[in-house]
Rosetta silent file (secondary structure, phi, psi, omega in degrees, C-alpha in Angstrom):
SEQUENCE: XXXXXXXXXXXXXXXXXXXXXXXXXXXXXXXXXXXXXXXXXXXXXXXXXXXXXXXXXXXXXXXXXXXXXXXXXXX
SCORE:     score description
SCORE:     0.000 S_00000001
   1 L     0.000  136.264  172.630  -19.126   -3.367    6.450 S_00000001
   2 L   -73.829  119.292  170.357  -16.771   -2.830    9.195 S_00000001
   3 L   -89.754  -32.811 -160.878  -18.134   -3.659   12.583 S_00000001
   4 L  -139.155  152.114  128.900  -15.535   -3.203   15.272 S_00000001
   5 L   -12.421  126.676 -165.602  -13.065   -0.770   15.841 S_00000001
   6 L  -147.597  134.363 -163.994  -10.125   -1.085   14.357 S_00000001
   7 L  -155.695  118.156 -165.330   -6.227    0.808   14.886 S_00000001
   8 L  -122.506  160.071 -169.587   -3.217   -0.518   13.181 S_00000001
   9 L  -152.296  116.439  169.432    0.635    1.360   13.483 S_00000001
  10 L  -144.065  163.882 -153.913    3.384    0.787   10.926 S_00000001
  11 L  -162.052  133.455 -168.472    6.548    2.933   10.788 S_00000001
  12 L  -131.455  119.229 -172.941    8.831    3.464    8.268 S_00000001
  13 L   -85.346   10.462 -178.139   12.446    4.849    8.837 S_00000001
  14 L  -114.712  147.899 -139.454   13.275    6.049    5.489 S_00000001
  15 L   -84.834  152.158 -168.503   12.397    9.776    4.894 S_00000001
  16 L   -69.884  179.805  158.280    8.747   10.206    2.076 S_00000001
  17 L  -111.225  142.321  150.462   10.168   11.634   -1.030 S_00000001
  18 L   -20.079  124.653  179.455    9.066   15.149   -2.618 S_00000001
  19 H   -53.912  -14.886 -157.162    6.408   15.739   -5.126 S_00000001
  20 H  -102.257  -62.280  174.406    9.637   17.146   -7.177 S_00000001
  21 H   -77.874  -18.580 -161.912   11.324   14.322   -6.921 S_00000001
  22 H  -144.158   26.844 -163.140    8.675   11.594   -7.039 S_00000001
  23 L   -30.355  -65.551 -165.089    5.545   13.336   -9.132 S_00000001
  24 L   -70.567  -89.550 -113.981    3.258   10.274   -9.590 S_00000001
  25 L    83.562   15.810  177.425    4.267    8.581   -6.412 S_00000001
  26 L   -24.684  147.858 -173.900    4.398    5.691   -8.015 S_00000001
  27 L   -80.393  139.699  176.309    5.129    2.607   -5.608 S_00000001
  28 L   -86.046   -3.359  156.074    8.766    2.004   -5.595 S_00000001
  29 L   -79.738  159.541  174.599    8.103   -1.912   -6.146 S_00000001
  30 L  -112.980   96.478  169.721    6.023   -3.955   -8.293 S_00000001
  31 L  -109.472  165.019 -157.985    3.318   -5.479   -6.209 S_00000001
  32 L   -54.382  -33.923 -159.442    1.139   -8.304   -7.474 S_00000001
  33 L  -103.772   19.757  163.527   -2.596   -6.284   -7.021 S_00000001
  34 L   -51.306   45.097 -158.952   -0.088   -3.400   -8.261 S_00000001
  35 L   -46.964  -33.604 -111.842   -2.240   -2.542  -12.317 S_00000001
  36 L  -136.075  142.596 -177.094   -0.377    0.552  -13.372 S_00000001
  37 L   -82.494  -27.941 -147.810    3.112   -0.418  -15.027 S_00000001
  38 L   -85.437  117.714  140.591    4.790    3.438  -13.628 S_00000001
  39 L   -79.904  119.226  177.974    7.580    2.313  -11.149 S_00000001
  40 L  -100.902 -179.962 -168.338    9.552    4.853   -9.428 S_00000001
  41 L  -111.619    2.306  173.885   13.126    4.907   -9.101 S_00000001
  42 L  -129.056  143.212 -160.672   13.234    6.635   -5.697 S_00000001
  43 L   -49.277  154.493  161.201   12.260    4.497   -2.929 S_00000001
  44 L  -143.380  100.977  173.747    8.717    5.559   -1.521 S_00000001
  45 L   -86.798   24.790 -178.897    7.352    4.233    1.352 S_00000001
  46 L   -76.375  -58.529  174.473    4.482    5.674    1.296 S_00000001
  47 H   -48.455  -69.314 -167.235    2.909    2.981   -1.107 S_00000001
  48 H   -63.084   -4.302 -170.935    4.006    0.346    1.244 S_00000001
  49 H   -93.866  -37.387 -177.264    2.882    1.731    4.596 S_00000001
  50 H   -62.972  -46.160 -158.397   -0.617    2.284    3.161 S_00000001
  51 H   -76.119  -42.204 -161.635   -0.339   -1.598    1.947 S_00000001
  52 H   -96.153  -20.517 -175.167    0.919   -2.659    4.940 S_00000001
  53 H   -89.836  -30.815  155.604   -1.628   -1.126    7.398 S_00000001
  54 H   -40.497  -50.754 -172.049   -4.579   -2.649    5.607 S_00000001
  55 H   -76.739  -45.576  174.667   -3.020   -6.044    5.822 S_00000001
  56 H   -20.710  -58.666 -172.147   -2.165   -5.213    9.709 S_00000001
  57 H   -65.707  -18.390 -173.930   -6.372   -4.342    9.882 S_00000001
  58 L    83.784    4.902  178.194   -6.934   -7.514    8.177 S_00000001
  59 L   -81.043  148.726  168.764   -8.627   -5.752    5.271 S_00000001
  60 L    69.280  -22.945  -65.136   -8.512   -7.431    1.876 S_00000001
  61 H  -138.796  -31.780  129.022   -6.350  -10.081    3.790 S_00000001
  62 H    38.764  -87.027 -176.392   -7.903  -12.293    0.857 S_00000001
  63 H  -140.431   53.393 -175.915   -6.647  -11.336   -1.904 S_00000001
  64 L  -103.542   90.347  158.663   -3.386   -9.313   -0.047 S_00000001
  65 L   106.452   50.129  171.873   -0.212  -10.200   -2.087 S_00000001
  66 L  -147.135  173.346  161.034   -2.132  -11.863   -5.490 S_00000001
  67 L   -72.131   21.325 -172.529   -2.968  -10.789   -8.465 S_00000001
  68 L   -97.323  104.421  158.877   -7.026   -9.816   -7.627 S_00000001
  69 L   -89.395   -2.857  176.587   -7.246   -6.343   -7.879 S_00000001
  70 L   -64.198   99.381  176.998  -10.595   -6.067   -6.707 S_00000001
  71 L   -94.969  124.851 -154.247  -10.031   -4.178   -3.466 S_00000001
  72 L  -121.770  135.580  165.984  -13.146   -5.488   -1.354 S_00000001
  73 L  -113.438   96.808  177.878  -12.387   -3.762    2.345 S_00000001
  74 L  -142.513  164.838  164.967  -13.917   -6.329    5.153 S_00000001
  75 L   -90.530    0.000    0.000  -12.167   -8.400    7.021 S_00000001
């Protein structure tokens, strides 16, 4: 359980990609607590902003950048 307030900001300068171009949304990286094999081929920074503002918040901060996919969200 989450206790305190909490407000994280990350910013990404490269433009989201298009359902049309990007269907799954697939992360364009292979991260460790990544399961699903489907890579895309056009960068999406979507995956990583989402990724990155949890670890900002201190959520998961755990198991953040292993293999443990068990997303537990406390700090």
């Amino acid at each position: 359980m989450i206790d305190e307030l909490l407000v994280a900001i990350t910013r990404s300068d490269i433009s989201c990609p298009t359902a049309e171009k990007n269907p799954g949304f697939h992360p364009s990286e292979s991260y460790p607590e990544y399961r699903f094999s489907e890579i895309s081929n056009v960068e999406n920074p979507i995956y990583n902003s989402v990724r990155r503002l949890l670890f900002l918040l201190g959520l998961d901060k755990e198991r953040y950048g292993t293999s443990d996919r068990t997303l537990r969200l406390g700090s």
